[in-house]
N, C-alpha and C positions, 0 to 999 in steps of 0.2 A: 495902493491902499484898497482893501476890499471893502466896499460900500452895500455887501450883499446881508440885506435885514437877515437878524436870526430871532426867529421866533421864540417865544417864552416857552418851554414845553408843556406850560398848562393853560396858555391861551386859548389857541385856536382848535386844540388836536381833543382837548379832553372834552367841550360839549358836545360837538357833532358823535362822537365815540357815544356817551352817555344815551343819546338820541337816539343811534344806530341800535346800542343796545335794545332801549324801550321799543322803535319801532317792530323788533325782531322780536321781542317776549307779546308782542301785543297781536302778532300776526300766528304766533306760534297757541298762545292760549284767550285767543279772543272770546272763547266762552268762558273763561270764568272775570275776565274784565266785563262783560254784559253783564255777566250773573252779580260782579257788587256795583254797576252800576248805579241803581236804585238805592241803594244803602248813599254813594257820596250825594246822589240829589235831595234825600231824605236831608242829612247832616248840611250841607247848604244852604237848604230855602229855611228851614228851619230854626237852624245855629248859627249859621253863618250871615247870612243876610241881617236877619233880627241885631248884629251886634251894631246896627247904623242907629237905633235908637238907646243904647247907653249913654249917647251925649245927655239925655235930660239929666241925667248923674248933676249935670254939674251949669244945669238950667233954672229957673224959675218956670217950669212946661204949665203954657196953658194950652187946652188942647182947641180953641178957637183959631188960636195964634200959629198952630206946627210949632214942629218941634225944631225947624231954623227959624222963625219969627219968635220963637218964644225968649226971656230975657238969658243972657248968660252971667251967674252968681257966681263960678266957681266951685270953691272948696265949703261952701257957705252949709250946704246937708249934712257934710262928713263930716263937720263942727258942732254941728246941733244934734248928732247921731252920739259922738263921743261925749259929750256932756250932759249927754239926757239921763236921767232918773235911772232908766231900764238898760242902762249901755252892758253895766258889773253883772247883770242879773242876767242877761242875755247869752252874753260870753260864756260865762258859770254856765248855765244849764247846758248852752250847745257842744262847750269841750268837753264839760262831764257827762252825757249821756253817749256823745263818740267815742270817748274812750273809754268807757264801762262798756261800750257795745266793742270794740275795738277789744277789749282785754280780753271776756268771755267768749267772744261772738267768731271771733278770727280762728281759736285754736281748738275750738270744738267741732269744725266740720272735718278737718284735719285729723282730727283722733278717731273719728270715726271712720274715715278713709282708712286708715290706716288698721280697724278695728275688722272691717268687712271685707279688707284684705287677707287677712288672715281666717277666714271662714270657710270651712272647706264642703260643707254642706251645703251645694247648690240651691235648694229649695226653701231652707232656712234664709240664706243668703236675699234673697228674691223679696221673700216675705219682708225682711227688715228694709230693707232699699223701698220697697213698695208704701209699707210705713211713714217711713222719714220723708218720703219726696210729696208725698200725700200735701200736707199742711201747704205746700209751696205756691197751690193753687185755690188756694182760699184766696179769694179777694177781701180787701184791707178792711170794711166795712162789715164783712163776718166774721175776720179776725177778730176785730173790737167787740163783736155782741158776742163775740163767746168768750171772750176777758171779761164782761161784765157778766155775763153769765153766773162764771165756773168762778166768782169773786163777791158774788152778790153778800150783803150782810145777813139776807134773812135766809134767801134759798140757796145761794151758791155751794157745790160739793168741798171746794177748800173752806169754808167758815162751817159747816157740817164737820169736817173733819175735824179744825181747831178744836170745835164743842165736843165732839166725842173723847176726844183728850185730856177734858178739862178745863179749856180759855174759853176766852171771851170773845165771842163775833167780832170781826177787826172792817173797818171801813176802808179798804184797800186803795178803791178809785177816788178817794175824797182828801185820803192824807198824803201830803206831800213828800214827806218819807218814802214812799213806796213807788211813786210815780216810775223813777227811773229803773227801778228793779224787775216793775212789773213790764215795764216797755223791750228792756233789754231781754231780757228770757223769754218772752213770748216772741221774740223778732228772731231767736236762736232756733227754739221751738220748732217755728216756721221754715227757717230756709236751712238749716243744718244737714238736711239730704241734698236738698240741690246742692248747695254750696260742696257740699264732700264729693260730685261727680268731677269735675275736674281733679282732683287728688287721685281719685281710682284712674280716671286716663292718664295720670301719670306716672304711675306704680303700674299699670300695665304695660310700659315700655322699658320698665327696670329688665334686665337680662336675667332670664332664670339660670345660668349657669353660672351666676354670683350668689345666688341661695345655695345653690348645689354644693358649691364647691366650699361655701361657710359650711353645711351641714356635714359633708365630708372633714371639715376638719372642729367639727365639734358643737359649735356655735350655737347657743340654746335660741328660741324664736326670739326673745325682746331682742339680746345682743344682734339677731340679722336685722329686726327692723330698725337700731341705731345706727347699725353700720353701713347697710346696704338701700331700708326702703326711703331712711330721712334724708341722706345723701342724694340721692337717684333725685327724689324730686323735690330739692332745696329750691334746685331755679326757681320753679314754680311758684312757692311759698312765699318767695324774695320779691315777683311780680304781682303777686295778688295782697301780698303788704303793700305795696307802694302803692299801687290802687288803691285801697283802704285809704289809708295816709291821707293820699291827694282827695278823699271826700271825708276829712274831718270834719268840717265846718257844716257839712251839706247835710245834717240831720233832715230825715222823712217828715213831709209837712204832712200826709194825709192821717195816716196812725196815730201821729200826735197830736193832730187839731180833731180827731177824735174822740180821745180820751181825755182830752182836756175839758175841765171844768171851772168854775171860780172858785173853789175852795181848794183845786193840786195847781192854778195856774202859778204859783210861787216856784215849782218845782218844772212845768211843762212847760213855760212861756220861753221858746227858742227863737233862734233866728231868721227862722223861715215860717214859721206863726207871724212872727213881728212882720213883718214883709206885707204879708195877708191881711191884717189890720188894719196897715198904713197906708197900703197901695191899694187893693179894693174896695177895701169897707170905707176908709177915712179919704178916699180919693184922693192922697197926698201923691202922684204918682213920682213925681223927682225925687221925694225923699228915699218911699220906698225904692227907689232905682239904684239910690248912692248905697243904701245899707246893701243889697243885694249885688252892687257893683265891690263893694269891701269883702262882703265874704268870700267872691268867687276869687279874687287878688289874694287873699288869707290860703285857700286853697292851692292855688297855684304855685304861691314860694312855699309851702308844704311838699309839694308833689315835688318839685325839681330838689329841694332838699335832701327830700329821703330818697329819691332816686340819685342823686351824688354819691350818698353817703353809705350807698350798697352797692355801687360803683366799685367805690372805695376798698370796699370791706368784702366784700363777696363777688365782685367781676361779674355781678347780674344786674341790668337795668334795661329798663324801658328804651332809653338812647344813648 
């Protein structure tokens, strides 16, 4: 009888192999392992670390006590989170401004990628790009004072214009109606040129002898950008949706604690305001921790979702 062990073929042979590998990509391109060094230490001390105080989630945290002396409640936040007054009004604002930013905001950088692709006037081309990427570096703070500005009741150029028309000066920043309208198109506004450079880096890797050989056999320009530019860089589109997706929840605290006031707060009062209120201002810090621990969990099965589900459907995902 042979007594001679037979190893599992994926025991012992497959991690030293996997190692071997790394050790030999590590020796072969050890400069650009240096070079994102700094980026994993960044995401670490920063992200990673920090996720040792999410326990107050589910703490009574006083901060005399730390946060292992502090009492353990449980579920006892995410109870008083979901039954509070502002839980329906919370959600509401936060899905409905992600996905009105999400409807208009995604497919507009896109069309114009696709617009400045097709431009064959170099100089012209330059110009508009120059344009559109402009606004990208306004910081969020003079974004705002120039929504109040260009919205003012008395002096602003769009209530100048209503009245030349005939209406009536409209109070843009005060009515709640308009909050999300105004937040989302001016967030479009803003980042619609940056957002469109990755599209142009990827319609510049489309094959020009797939235009050619449409144009050779007839293909007027909309039918090549259907057939050739949207195809070419669907992957793309597919990755930068799922990204979206996975920060539904995550609406921009600075633009909107901004613009917010007590008369649009019906309309602006989001999930990440709430946070801000509860945790800094009202020093609740457990509670704010459990809402801010719920939203990021909302996110998450968001993100693996829609990455499944273009998995599925499309053979592109994140993993």
């Amino acid at each position: 009888m042979n007594n001679t062990a037979v190893s599992h073929p994926r025991s012992g042979k497959t991690r030293p192999a996997k190692l071997r590998t790394f050790q030999k990509s590590l020796r072969k391109n050890w400069d650009l392992y240096l070079l994102i060094t700094p980026v994993i230490v960044y995401f670490f001390v920063f992200d990673y670390i920090p996720m040792y105080g999410v326990q107050i989630a589910f703490k009574n945290f006083i901060a005399a006590k730390g946060i292992w002396g502090s009492e353990w409640i449980g579920f006892d936040h995410f109870e008083r989170f979901f039954n509070s007054y502002y839980f329906e009004r919370l959600i509401w604002n936060t899905l409905g401004i992600s996905l009105y930013q999400l409807a208009v905001g995604f497919p507009i950088p896109l069309i114009l990628a696709l617009l400045l692709n097709e431009v064959g006037n170099g100089r012209f081309k330059r110009f508009v790009q120059t344009v559109t990427y402009a606004p990208h570096f306004l910081s969020t703070v003079v974004m705002v004072g120039l929504i109040f500005l260009f919205l003012s009741p008395q002096n602003g150029i769009v209530n100048h214009l209503i009245v030349l028309f005939g209406g009536t000066p409209i109070s843009f920043m005060t009515e709640p109606e308009w909050f999300k309208t105004i937040y989302v198109f001016s967030g479009v506004w803003q980042g619609m040129g940056w957002n469109s450079i990755i599209y142009l880096a990827a319609l510049a890797a489309i094959d020009p002898s797939l235009h050619e050989a449409a144009r050779v056999d007839g293909a007027s320009r909309l039918r090549r950008i259907w057939h050739i530019n949207l195809p070419g860089i669907m992957p793309t589109v597919v990755i930068l949706l799922i990204l979206n997706v996975g920060h539904i929840m995550s609406v921009g605290f600075e633009k909107i604690y901004l613009m917010q006031n007590n008369l649009n707060i019906e309309s602006s009062d989001v999930i990440s305001t709430y946070v801000y209120q509860q945790g800094i201002i009202g020093a609740q810090y457990s509670f704010a921790a459990s809402v801010g621990l719920f939203n990021s969990v909302i996110n998450i099965i968001l993100l693996v979702a829609v990455n499944r589900i273009a998995k599925k459907v499309n053979e592109t995902s994140l993993w």
